[in-house]
Biopython code that builds the backbone (N, CA, C, O; Angstrom):
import numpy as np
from Bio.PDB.StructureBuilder import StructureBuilder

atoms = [
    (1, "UNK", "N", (-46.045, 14.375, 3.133)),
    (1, "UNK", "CA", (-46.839, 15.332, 3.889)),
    (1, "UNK", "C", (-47.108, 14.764, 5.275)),
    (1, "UNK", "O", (-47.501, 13.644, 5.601)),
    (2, "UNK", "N", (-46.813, 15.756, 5.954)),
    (2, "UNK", "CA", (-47.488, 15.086, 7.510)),
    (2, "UNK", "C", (-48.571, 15.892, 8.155)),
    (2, "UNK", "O", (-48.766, 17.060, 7.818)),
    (3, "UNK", "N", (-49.302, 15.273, 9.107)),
    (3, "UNK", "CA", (-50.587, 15.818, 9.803)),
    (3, "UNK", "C", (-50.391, 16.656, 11.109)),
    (3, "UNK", "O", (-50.209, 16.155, 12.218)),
    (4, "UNK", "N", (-50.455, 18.107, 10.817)),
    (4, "UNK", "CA", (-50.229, 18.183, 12.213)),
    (4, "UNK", "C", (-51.917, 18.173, 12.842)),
    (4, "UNK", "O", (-52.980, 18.376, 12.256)),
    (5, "UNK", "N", (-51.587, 17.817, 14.408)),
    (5, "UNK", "CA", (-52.397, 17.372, 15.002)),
    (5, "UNK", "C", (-52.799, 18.763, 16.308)),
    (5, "UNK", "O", (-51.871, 19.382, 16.828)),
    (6, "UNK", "N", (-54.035, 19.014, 16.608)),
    (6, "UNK", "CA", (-54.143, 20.690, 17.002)),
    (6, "UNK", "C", (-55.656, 20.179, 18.053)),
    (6, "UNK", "O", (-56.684, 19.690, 17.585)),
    (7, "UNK", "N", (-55.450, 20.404, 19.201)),
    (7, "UNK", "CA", (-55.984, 19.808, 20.841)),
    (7, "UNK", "C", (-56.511, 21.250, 20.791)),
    (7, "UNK", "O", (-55.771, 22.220, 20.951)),
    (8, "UNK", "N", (-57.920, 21.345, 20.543)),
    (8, "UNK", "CA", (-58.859, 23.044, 21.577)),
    (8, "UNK", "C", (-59.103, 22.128, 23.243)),
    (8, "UNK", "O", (-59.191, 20.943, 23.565)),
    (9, "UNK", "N", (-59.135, 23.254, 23.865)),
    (9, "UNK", "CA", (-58.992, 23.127, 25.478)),
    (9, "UNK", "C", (-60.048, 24.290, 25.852)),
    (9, "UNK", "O", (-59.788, 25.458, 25.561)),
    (10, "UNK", "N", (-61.333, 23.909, 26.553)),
    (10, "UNK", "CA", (-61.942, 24.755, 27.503)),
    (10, "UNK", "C", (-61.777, 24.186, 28.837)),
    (10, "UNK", "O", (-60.998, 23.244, 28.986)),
    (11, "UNK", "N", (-62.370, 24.618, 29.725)),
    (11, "UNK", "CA", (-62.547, 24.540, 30.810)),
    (11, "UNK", "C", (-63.339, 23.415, 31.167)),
    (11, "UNK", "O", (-63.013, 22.833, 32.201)),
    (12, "UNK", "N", (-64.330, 22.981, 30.513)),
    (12, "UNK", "CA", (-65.203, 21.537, 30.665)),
    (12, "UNK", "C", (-64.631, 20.859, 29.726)),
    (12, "UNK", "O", (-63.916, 19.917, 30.067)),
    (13, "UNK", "N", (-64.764, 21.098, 28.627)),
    (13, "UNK", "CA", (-64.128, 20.028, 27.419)),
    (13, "UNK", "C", (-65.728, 19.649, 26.656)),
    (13, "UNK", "O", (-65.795, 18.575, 26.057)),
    (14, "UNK", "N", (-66.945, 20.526, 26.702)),
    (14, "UNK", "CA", (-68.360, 19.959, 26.243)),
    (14, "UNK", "C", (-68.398, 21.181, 25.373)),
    (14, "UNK", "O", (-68.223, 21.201, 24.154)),
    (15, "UNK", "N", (-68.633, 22.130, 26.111)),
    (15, "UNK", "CA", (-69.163, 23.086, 25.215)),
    (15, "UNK", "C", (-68.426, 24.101, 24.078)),
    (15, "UNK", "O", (-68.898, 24.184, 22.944)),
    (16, "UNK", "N", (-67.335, 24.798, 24.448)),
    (16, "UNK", "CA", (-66.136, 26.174, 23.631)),
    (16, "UNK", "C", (-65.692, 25.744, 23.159)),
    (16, "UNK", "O", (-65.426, 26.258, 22.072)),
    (17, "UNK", "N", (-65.099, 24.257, 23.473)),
    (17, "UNK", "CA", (-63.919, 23.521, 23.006)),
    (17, "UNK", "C", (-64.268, 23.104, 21.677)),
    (17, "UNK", "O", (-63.667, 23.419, 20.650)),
    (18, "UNK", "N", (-65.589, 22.151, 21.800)),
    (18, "UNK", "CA", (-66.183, 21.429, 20.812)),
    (18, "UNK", "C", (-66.155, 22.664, 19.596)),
    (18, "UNK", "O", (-65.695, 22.512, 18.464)),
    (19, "UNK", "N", (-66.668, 23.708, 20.052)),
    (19, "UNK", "CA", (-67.108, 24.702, 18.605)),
    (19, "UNK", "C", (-65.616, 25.092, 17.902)),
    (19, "UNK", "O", (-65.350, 24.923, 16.712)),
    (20, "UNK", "N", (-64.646, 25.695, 18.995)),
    (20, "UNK", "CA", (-63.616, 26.455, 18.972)),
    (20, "UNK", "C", (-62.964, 24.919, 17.819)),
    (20, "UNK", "O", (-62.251, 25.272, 16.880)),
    (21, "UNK", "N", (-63.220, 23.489, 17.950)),
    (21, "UNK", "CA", (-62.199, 22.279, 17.151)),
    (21, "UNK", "C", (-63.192, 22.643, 15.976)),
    (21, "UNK", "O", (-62.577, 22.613, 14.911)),
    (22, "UNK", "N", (-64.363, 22.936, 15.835)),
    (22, "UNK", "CA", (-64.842, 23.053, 14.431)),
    (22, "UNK", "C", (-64.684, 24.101, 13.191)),
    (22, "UNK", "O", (-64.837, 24.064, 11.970)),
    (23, "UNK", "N", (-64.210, 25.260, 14.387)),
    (23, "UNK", "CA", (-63.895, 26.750, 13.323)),
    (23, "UNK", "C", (-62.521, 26.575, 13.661)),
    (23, "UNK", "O", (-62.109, 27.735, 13.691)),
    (24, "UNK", "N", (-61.117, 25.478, 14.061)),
    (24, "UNK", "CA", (-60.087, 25.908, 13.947)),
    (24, "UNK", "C", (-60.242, 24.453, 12.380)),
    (24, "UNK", "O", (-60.061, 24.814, 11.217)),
    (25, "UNK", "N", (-60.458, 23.496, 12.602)),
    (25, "UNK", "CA", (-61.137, 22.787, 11.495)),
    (25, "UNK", "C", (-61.290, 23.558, 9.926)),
    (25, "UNK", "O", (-60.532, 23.460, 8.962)),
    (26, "UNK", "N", (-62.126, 24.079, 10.020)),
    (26, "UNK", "CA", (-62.831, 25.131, 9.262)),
    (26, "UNK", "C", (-61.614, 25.650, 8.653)),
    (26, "UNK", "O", (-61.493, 25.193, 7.517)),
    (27, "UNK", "N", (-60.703, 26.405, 8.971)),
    (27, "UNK", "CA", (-60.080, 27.439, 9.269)),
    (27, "UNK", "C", (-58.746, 26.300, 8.629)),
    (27, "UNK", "O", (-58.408, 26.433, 7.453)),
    (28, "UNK", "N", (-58.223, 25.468, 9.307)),
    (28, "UNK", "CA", (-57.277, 25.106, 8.461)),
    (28, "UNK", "C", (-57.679, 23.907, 7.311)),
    (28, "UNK", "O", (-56.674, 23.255, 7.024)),
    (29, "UNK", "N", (-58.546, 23.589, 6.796)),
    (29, "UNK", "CA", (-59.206, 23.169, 5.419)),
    (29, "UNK", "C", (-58.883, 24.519, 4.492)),
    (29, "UNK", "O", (-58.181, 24.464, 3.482)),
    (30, "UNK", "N", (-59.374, 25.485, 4.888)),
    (30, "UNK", "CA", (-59.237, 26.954, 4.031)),
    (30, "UNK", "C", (-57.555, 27.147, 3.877)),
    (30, "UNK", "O", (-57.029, 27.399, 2.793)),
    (31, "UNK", "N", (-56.873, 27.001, 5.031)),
    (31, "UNK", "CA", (-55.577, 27.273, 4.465)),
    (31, "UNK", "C", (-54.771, 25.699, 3.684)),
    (31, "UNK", "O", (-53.717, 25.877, 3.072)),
    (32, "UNK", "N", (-55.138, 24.789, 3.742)),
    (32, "UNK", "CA", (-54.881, 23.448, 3.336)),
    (32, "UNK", "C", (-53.888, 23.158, 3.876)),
    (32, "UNK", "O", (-52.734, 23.271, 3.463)),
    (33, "UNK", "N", (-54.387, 22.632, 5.157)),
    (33, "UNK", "CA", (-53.437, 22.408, 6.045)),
    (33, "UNK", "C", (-54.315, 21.025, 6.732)),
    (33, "UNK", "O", (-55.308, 20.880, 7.446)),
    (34, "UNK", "N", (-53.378, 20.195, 6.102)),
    (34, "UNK", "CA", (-53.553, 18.352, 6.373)),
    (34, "UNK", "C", (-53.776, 18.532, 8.037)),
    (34, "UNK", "O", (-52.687, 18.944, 8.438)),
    (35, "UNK", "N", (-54.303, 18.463, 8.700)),
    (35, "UNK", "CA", (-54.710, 18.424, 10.364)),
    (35, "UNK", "C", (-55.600, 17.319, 11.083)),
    (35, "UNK", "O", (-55.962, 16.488, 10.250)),
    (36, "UNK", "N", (-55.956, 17.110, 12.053)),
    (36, "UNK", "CA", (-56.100, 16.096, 12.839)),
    (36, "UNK", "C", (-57.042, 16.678, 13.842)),
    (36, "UNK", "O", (-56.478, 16.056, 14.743)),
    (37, "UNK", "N", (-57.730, 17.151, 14.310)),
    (37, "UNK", "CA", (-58.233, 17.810, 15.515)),
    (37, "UNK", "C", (-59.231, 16.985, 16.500)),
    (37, "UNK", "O", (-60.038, 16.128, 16.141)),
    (38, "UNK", "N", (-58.987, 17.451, 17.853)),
    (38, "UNK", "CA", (-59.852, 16.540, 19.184)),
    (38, "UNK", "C", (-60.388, 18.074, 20.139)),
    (38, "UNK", "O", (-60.338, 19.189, 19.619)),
    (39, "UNK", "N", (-60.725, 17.912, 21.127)),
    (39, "UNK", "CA", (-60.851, 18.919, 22.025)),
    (39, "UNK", "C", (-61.551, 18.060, 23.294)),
    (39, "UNK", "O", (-62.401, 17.170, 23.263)),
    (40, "UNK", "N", (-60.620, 18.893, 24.787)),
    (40, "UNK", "CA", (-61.419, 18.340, 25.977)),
    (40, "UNK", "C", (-61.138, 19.741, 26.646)),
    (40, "UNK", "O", (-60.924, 20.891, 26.263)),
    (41, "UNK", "N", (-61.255, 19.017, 27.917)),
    (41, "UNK", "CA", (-60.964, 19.922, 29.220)),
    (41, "UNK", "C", (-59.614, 19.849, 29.648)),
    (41, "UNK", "O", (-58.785, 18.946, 29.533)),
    (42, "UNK", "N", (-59.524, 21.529, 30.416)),
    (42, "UNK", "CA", (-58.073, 21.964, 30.273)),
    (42, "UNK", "C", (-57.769, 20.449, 31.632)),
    (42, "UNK", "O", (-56.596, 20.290, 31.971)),
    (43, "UNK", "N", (-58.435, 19.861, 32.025)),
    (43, "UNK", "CA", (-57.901, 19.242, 32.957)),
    (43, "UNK", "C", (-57.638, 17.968, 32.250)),
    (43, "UNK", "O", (-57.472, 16.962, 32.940)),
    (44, "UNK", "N", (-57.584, 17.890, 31.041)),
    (44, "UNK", "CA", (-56.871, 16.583, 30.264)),
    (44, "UNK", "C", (-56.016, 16.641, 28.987)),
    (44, "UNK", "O", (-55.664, 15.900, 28.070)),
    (45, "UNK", "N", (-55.843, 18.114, 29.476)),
    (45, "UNK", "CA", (-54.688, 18.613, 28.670)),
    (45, "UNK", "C", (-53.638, 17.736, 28.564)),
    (45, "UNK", "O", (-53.384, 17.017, 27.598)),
    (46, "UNK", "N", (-52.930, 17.843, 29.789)),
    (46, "UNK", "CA", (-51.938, 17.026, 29.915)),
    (46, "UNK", "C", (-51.295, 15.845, 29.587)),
    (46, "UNK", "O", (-50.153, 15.478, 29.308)),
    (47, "UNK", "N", (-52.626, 15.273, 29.737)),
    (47, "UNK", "CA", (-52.544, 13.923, 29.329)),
    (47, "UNK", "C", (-52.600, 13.621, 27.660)),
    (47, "UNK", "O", (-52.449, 12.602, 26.986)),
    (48, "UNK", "N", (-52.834, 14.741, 27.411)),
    (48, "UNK", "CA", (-53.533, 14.514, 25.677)),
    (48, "UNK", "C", (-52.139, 14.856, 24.570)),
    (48, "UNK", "O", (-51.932, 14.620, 23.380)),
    (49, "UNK", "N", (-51.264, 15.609, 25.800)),
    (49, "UNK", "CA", (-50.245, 16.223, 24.723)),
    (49, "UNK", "C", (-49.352, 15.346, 23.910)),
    (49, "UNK", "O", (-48.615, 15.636, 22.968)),
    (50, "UNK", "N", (-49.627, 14.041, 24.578)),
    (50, "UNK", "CA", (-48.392, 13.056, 23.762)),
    (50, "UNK", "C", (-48.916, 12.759, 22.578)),
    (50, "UNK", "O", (-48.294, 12.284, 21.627)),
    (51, "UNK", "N", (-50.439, 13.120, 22.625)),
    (51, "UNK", "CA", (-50.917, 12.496, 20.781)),
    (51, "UNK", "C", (-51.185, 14.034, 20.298)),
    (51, "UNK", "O", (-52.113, 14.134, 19.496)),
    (52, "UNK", "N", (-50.512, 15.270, 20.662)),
    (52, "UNK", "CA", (-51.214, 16.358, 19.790)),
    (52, "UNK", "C", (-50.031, 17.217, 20.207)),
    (52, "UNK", "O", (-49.431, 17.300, 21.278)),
    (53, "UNK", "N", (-49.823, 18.043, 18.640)),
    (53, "UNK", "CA", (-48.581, 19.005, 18.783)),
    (53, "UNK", "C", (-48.791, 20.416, 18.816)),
    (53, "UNK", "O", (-47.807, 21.141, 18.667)),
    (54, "UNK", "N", (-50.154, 21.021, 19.024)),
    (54, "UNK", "CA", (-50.340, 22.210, 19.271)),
    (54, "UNK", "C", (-51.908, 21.899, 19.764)),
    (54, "UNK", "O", (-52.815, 21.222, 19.279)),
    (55, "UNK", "N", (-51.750, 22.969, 21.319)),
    (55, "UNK", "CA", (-52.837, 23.419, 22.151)),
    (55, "UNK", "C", (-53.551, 24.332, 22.231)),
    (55, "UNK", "O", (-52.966, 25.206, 22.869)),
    (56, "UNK", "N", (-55.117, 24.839, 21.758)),
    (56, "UNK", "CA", (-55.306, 26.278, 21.378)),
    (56, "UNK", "C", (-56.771, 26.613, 22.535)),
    (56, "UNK", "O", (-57.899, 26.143, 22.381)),
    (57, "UNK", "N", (-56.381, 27.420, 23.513)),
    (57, "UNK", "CA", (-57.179, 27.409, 24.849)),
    (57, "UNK", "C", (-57.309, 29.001, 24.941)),
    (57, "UNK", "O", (-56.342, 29.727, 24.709)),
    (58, "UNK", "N", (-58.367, 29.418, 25.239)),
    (58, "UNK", "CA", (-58.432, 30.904, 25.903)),
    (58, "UNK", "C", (-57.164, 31.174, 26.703)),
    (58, "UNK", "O", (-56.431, 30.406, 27.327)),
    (59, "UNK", "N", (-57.108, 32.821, 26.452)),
    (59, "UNK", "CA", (-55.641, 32.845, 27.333)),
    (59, "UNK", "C", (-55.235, 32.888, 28.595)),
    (59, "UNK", "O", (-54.111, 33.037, 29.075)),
    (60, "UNK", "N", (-56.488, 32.710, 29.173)),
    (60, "UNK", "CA", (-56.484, 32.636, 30.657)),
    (60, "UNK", "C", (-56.165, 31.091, 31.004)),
    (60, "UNK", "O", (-55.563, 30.934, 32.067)),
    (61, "UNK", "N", (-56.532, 29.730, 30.144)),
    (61, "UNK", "CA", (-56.393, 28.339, 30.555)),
    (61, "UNK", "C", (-54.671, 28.588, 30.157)),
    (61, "UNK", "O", (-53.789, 28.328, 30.976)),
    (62, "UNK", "N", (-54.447, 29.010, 29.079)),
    (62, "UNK", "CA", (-53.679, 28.445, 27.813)),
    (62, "UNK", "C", (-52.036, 29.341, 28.926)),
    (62, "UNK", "O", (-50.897, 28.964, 28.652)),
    (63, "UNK", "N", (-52.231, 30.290, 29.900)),
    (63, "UNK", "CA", (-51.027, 30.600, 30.668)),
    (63, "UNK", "C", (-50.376, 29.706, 31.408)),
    (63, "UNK", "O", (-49.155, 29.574, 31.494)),
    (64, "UNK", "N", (-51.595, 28.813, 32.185)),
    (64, "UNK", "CA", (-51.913, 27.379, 33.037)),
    (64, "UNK", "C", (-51.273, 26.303, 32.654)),
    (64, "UNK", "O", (-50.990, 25.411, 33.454)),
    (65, "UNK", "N", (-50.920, 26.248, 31.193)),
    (65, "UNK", "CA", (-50.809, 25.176, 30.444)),
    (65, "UNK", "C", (-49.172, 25.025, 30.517)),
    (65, "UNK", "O", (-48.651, 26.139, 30.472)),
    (66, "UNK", "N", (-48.180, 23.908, 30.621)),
    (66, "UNK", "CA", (-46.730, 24.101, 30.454)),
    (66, "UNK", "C", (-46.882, 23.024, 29.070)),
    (66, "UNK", "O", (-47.706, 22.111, 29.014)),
    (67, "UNK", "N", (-46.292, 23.227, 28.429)),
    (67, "UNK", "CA", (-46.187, 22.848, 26.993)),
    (67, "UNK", "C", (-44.531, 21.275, 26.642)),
    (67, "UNK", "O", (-43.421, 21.435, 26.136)),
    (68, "UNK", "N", (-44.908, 20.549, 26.963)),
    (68, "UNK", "CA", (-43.836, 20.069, 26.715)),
    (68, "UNK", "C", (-42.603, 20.356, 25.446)),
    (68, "UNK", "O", (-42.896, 21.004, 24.441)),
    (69, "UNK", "N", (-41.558, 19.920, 25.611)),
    (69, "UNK", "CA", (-40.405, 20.128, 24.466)),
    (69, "UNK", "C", (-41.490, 19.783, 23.140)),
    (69, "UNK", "O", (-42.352, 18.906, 23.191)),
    (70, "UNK", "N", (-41.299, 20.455, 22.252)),
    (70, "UNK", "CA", (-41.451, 20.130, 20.766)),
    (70, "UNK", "C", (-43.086, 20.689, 20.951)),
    (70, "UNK", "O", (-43.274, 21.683, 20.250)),
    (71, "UNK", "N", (-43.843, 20.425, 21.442)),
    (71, "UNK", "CA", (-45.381, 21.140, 21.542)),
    (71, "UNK", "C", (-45.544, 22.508, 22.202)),
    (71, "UNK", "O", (-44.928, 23.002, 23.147)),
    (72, "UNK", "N", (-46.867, 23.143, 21.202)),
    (72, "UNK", "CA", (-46.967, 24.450, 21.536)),
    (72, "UNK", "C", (-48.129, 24.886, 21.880)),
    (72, "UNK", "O", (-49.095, 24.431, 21.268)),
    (73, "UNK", "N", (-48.281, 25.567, 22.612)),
    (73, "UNK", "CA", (-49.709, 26.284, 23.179)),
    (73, "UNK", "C", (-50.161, 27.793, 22.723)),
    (73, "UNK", "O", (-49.573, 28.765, 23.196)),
    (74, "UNK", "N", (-50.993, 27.911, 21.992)),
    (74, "UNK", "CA", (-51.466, 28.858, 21.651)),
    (74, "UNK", "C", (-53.103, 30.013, 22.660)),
    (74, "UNK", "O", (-54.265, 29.617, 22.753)),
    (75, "UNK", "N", (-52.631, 31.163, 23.130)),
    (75, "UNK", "CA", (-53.944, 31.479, 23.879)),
    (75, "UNK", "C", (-54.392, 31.872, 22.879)),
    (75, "UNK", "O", (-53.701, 31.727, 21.871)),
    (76, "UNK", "N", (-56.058, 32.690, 22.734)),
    (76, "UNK", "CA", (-56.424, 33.375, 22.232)),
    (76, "UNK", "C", (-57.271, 34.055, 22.910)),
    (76, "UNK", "O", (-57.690, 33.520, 23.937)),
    (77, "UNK", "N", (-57.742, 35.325, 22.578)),
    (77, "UNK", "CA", (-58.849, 35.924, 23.016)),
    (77, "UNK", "C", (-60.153, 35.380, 22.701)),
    (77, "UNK", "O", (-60.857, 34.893, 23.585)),
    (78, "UNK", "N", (-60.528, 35.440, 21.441)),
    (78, "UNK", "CA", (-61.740, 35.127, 20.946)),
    (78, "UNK", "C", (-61.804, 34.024, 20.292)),
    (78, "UNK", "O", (-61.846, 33.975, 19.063)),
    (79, "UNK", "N", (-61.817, 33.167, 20.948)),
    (79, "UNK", "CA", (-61.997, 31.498, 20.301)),
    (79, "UNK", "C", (-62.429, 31.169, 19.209)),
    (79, "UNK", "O", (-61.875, 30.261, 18.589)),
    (80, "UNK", "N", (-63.592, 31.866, 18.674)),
    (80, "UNK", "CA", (-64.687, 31.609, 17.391)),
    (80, "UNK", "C", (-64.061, 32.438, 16.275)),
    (80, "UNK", "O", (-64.415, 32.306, 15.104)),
    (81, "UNK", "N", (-63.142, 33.276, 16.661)),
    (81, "UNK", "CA", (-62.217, 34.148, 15.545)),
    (81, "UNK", "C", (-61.266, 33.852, 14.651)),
    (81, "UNK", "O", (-60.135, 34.218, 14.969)),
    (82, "UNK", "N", (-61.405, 33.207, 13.456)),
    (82, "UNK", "CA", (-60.447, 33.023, 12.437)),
    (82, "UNK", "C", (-59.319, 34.095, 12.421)),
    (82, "UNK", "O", (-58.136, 33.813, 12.233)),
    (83, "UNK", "N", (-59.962, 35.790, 12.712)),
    (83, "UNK", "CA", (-58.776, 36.641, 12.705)),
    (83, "UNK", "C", (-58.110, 36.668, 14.169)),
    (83, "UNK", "O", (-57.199, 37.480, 14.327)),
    (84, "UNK", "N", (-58.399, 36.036, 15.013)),
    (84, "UNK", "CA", (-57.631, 35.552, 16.389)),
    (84, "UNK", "C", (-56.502, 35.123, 16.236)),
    (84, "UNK", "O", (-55.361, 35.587, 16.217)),
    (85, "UNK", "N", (-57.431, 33.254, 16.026)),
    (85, "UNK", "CA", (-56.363, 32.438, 16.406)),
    (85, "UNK", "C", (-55.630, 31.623, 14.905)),
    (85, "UNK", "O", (-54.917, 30.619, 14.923)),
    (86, "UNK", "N", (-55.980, 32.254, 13.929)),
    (86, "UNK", "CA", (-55.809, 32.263, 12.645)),
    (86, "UNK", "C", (-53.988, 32.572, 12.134)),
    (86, "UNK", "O", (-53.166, 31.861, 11.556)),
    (87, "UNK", "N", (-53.952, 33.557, 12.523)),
    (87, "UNK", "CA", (-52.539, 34.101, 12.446)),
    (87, "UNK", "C", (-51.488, 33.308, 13.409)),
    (87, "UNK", "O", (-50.475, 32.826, 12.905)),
    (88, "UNK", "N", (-51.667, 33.222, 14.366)),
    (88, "UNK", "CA", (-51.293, 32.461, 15.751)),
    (88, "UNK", "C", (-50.923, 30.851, 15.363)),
    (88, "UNK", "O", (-49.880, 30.230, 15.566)),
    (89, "UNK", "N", (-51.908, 30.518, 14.865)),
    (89, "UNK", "CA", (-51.815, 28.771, 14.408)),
    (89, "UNK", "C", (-51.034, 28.706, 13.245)),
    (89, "UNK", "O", (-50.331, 27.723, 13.013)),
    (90, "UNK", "N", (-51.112, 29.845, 12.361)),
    (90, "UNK", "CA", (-50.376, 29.661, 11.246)),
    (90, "UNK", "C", (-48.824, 29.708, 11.008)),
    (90, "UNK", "O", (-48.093, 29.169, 10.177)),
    (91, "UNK", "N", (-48.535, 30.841, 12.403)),
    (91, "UNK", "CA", (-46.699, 31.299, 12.508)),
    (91, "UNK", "C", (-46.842, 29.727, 12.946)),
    (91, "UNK", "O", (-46.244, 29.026, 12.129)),
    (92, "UNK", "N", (-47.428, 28.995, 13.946)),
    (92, "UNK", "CA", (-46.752, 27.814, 14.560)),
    (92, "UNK", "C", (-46.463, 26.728, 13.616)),
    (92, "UNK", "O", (-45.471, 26.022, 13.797)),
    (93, "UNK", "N", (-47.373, 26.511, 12.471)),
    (93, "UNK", "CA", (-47.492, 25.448, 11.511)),
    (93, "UNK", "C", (-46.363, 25.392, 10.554)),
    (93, "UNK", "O", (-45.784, 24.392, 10.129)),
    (94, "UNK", "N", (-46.016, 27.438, 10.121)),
    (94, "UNK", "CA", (-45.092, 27.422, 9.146)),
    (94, "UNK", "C", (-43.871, 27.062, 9.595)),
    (94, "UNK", "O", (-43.116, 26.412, 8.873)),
    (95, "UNK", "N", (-43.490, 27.484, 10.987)),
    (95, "UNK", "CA", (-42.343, 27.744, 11.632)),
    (95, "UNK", "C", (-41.867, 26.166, 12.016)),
    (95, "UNK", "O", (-40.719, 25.791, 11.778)),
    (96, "UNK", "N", (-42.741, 25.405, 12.551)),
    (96, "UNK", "CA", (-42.612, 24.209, 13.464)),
    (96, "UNK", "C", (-43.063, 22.869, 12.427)),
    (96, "UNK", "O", (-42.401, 21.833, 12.377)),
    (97, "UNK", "N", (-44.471, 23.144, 11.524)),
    (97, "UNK", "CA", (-45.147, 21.915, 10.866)),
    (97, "UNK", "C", (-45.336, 22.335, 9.163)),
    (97, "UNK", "O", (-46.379, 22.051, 8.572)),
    (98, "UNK", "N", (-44.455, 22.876, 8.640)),
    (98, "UNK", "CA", (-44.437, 22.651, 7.333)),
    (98, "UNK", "C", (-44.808, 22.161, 5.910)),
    (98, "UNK", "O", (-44.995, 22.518, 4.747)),
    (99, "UNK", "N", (-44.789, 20.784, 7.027)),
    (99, "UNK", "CA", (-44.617, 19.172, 5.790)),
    (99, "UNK", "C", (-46.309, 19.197, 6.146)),
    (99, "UNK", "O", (-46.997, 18.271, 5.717)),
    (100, "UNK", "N", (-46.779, 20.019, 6.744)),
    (100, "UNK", "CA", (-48.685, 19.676, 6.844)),
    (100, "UNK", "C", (-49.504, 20.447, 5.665)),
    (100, "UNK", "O", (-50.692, 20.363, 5.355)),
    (101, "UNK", "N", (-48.592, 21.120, 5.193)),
    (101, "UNK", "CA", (-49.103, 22.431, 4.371)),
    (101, "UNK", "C", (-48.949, 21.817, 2.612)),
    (101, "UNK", "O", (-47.929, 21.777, 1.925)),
    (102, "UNK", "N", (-50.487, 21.354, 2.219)),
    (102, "UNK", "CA", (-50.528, 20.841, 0.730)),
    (102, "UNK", "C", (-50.083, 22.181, -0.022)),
    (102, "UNK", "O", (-50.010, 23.396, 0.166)),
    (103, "UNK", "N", (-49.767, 20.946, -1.247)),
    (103, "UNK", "CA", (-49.209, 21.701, -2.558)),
    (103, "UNK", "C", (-50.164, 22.578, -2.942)),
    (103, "UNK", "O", (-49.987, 23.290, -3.930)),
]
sb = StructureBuilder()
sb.init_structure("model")
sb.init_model(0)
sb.init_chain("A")
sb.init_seg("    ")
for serial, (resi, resn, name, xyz) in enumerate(atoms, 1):
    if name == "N":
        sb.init_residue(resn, " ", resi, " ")
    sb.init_atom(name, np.array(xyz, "f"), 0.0, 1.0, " ", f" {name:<3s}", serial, name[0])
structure = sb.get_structure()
């Protein structure tokens, strides 16, 4: 099994981010999905992508964002929404991170 690893991005990196890493948290425990999660500011995005394989930012940061080879960026509308960014994280996990998804 491997961990995928999933970077929330606001605009400061204190306040949306922090909540938005606890209900995407939340959210993949419920689907049992082995994960890793951090969150900052979209201005250390960049720097963060070499230790994290999916980026999940409002869709206004998350256009901003260029995604290196093999990592993916997810926008969403409503950050705090399991039925958002729920579906969204999940095509990326099945499609791309597999081996994260317990028996």
């Amino acid at each position: 099994m491997s961990t995928v690893r999933v970077l929330s991005v606001c605009g400061c990196g204190q306040g949306s981010s922090m909540i938005m890493k606890l209900k995407i948290g939340q959210f993949l425990t419920s689907q049992k999905v082995d994960h890793k999660m951090h969150s900052c500011a979209v201005s250390e995005a960049k720097a963060e992508f070499a230790s994290y394989d999916i980026v999940v930012a409002a869709e206004q940061l998350a256009a901003n964002i260029a995604a290196p080879q093999g990592k993916y960026v997810i926008g969403v509308r409503n950050m705090l929404s399991a039925a958002d960014f729920g579906p969204k994280l999940m095509e990326v996990i099945n499609a791309h991170f597999p081996g994260a998804l317990k028996a």
